[in-house]
C-alpha positions as a Markdown table, in Angstrom:
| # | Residue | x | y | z |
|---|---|---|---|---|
| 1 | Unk | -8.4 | 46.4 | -22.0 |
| 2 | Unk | -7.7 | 42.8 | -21.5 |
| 3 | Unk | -4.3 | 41.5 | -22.9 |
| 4 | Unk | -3.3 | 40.6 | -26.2 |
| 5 | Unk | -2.3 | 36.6 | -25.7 |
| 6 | Unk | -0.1 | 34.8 | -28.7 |
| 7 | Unk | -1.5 | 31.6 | -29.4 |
| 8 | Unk | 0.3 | 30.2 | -32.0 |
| 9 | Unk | 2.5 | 30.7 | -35.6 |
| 10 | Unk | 2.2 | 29.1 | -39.0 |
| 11 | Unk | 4.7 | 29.5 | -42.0 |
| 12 | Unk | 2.3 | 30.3 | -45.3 |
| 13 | Unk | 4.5 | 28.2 | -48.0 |
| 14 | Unk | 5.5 | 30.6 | -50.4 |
| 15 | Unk | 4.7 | 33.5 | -48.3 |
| 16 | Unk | 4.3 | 35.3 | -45.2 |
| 17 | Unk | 4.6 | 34.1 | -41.3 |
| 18 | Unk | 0.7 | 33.7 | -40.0 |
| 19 | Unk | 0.3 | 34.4 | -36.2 |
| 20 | Unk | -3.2 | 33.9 | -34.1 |
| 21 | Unk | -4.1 | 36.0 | -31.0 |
| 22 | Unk | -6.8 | 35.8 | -28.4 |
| 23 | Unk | -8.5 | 38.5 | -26.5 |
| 24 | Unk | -10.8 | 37.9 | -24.1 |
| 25 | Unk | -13.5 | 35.9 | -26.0 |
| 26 | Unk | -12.3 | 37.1 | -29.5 |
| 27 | Unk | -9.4 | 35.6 | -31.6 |
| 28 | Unk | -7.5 | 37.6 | -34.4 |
| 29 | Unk | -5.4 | 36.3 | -37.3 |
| 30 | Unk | -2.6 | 38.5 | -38.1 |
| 31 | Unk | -0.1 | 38.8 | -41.1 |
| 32 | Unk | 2.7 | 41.3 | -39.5 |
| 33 | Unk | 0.5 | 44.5 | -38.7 |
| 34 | Unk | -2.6 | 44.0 | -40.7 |
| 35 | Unk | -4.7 | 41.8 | -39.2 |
| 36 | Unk | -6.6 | 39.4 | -41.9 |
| 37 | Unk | -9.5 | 38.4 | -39.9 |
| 38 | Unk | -11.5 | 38.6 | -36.9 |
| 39 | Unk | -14.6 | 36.4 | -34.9 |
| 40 | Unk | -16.2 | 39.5 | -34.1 |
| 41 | Unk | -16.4 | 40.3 | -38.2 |
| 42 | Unk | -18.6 | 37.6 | -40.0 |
| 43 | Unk | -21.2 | 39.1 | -41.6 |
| 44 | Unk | -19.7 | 39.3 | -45.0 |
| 45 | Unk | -17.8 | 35.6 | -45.0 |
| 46 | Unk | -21.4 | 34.0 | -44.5 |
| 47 | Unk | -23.4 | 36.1 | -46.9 |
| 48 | Unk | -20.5 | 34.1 | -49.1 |
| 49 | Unk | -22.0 | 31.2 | -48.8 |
| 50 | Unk | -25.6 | 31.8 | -48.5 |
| 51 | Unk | -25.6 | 34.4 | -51.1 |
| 52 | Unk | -23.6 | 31.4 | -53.2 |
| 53 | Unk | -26.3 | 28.4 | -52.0 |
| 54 | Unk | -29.2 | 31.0 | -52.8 |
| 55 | Unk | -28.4 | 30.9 | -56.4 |
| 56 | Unk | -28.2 | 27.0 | -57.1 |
| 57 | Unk | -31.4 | 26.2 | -54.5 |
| 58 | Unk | -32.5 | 23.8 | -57.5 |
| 59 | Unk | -30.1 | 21.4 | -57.2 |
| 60 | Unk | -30.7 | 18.4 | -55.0 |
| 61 | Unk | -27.0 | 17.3 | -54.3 |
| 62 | Unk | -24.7 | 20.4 | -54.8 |
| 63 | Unk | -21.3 | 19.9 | -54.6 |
| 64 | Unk | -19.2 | 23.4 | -53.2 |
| 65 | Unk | -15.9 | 23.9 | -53.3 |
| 66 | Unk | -14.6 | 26.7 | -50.3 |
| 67 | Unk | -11.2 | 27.8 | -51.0 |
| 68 | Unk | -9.5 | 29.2 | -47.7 |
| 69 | Unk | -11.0 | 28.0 | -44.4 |
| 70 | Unk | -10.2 | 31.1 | -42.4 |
| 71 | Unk | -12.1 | 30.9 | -39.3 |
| 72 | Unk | -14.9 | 28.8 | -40.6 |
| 73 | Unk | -17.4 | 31.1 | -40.8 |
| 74 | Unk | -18.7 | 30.2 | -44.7 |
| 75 | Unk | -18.5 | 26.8 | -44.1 |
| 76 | Unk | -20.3 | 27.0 | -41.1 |
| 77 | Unk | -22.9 | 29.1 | -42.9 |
| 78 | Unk | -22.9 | 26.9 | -45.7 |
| 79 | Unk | -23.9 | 24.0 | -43.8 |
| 80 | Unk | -26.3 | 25.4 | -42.2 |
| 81 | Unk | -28.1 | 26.3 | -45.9 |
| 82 | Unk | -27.4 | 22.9 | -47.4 |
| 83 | Unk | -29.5 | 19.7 | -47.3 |
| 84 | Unk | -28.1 | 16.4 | -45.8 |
| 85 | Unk | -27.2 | 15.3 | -49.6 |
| 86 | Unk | -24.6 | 18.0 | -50.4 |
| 87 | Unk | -20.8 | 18.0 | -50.3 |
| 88 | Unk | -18.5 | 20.5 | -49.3 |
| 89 | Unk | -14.9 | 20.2 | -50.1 |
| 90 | Unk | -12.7 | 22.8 | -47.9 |
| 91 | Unk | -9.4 | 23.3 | -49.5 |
| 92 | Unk | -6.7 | 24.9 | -47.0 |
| 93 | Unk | -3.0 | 25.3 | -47.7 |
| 94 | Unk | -2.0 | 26.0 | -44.2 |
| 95 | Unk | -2.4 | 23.1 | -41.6 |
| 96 | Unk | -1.7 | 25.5 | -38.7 |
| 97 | Unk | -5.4 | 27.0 | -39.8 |
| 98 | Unk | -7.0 | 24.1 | -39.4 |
| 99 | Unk | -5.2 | 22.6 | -36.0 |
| 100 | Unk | -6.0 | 26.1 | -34.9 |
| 101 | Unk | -9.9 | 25.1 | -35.8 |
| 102 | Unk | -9.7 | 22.3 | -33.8 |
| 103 | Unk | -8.0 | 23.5 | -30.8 |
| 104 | Unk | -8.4 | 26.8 | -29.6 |
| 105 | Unk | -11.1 | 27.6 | -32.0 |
| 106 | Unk | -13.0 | 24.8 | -31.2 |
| 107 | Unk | -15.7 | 26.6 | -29.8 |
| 108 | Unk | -15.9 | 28.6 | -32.8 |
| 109 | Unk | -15.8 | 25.6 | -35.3 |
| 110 | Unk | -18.8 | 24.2 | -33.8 |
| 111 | Unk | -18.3 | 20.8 | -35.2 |
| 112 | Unk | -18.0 | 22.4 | -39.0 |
| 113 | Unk | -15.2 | 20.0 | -39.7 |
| 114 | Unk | -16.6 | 16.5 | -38.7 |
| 115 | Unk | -19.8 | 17.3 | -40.3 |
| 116 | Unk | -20.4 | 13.8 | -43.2 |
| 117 | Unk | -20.8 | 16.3 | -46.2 |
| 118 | Unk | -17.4 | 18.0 | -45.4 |
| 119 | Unk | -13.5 | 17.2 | -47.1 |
| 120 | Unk | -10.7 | 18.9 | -45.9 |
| 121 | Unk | -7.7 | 18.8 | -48.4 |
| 122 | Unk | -4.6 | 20.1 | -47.5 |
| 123 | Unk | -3.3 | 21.9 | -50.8 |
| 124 | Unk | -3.4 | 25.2 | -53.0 |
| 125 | Unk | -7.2 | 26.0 | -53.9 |
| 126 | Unk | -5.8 | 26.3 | -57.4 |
| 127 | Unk | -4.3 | 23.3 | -57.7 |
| 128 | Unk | -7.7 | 21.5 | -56.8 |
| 129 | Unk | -9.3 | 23.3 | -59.0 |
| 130 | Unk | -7.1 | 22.6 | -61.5 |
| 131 | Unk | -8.2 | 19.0 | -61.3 |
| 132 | Unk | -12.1 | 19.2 | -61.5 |
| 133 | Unk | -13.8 | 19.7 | -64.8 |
| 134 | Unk | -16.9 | 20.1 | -64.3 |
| 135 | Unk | -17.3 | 19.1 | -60.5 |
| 136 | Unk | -18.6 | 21.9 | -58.7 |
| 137 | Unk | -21.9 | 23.5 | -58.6 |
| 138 | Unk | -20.5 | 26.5 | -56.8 |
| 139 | Unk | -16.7 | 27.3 | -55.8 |
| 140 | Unk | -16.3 | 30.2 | -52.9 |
| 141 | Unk | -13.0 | 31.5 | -53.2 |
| 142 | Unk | -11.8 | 33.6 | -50.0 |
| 143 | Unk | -8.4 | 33.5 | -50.3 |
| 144 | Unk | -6.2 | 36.2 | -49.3 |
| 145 | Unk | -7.7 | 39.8 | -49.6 |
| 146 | Unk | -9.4 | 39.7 | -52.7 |
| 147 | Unk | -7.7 | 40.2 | -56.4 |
| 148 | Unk | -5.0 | 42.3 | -54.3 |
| 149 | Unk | -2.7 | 39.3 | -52.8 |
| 150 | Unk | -1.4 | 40.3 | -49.6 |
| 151 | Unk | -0.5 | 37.0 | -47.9 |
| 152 | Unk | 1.4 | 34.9 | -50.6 |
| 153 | Unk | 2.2 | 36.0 | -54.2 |
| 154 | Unk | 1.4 | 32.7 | -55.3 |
| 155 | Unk | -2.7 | 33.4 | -54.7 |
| 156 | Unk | -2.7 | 36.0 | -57.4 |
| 157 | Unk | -2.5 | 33.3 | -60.1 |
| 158 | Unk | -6.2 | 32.4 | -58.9 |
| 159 | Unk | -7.4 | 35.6 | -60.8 |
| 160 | Unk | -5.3 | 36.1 | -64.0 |
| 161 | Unk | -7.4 | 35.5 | -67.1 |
| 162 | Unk | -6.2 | 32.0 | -66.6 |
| 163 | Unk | -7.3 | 31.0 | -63.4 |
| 164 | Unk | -10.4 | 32.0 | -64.2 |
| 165 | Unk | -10.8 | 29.6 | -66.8 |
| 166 | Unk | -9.7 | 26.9 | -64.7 |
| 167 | Unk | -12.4 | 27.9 | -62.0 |
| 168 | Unk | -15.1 | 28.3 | -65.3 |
| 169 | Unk | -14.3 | 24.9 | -66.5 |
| 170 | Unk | -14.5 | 23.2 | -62.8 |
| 171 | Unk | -17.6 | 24.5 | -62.6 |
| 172 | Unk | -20.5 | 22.4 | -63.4 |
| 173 | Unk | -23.4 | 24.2 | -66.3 |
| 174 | Unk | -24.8 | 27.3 | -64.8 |
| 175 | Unk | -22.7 | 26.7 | -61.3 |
| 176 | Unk | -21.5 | 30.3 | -59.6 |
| 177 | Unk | -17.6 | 31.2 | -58.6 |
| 178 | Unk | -18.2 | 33.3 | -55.5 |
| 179 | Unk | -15.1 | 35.4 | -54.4 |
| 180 | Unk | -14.7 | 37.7 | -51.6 |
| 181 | Unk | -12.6 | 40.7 | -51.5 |
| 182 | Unk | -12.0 | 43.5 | -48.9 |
| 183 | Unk | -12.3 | 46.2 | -51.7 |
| 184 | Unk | -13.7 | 46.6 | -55.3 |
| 185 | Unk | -11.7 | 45.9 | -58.2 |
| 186 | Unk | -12.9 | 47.3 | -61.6 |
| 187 | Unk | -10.3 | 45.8 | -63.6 |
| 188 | Unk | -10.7 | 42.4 | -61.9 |
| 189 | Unk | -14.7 | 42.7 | -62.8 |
| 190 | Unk | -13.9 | 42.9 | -66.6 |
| 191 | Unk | -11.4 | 40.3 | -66.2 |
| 192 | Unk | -14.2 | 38.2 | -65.1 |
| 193 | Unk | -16.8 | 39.1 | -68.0 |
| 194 | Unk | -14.0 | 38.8 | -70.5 |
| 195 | Unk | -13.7 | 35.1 | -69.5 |
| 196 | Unk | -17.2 | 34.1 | -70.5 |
| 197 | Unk | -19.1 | 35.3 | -66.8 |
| 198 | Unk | -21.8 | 37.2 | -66.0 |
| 199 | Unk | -21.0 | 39.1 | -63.3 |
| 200 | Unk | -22.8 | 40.6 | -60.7 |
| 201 | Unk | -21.1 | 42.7 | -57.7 |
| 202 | Unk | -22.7 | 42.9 | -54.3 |
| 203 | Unk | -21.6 | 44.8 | -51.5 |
| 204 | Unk | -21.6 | 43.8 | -47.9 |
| 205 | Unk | -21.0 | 44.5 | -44.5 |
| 206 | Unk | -18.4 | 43.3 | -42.3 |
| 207 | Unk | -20.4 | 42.6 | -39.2 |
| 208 | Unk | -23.3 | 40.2 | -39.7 |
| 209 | Unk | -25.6 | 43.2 | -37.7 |
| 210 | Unk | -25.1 | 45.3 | -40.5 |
| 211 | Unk | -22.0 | 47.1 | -39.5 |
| 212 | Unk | -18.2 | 47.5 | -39.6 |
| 213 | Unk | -16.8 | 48.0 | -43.3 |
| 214 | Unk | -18.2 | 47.2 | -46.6 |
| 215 | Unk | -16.3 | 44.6 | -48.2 |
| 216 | Unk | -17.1 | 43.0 | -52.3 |
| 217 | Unk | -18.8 | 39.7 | -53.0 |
| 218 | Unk | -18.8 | 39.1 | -57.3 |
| 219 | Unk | -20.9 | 36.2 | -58.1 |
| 220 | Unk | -19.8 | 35.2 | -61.8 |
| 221 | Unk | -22.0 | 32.3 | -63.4 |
């Protein structure tokens, strides 16, 4: 087995330490033993964003919202669904992620970041949601592991009852909030009909073959 090679360390504010391995072609993120994510596990962060783009194909210039770049996989999916007249706003709280992106991820980026329809701002997902009423035709929340925080308390605030109102009155008329989690969540599903959503939960896998775990996709419009 080839060796496990540190490439780099980032401070999450308010939380935990962030550190980012290589092996051989594939590069890991890891939060002290668990690992957060993987390149050779896609599948289910880009059916995030075409699943997302799939159910607002009728309008002409979309605006997204991404919350959490991660390795870039549902923005680079995203852009590959969108038309030239869309924007794609990619808030990240961490600027280690998205040097990381640039340098040895490069490869794996692909461009993403200088695309023309993509912002990067550097803050708390919540807080830029916070500030749009009525802005986004679709906001794709990836942040953490799901409903269960695991890498800053701080994230959990993004699906209380009011968070969800915040992300609800961001959203533009009939616009979808998207979020990813690694595991269902019953309680987090009627938290999100109780705030005015319909709700629909959709299982996927891990590997974009069709493999590796089954992670939780709600799509609440």
């Amino acid at each position: 087995m080839k060796p496990l090679e540190p490439l780099g360390r980032a401070q999450v504010p308010g939380g935990e330490e962030l550190r980012l391995y290589r092996r051989g072609d594939d590069f890991m993120i890891q939060l002290d033993r668990n690992e957060l994510m993987n390149s050779r596990m896609s599948g289910s962060e880009e059916a995030l964003a075409v699943m997302s783009i799939a159910r607002i194909a009728n309008r002409a210039t979309p605006h997204l919202l991404i919350g959490g770049y991660g390795m870039g996989f549902t923005l680079r999916a995203a852009l590959a669904e969108l038309g030239e007249k869309a924007q794609v706003t990619v808030a990240e709280l961490v600027p280690e992620i998205i040097a990381w992106a640039r340098g040895p991820m490069a490869a794996l980026t692909a461009g993403g970041l200088d695309d023309g329809r993509v912002t990067v701002v550097q803050d708390d997902v919540g807080a830029v949601i916070a500030r749009g009423r009525a802005t986004y035709d679709a906001i794709l929340l990836d942040v953490d592991n799901g409903p269960d925080g695991l890498v800053r308390e701080g994230n959990d605030r993004l699906y209380t009852r009011a968070g969800l109102q915040a992300a609800r009155a961001a959203l533009r008329p009939g616009g979808v909030l998207a979020i990813w989690s690694a595991a269902p969540d019953t309680a987090f599903a009627r938290r999100l009909r109780a705030t005015g959503f319909e709700v629909e939960e959709t299982i996927v896998r891990a590997r974009s073959n069709g493999k590796g775990p089954r992670h939780v996709i709600w799509f609440a419009q």
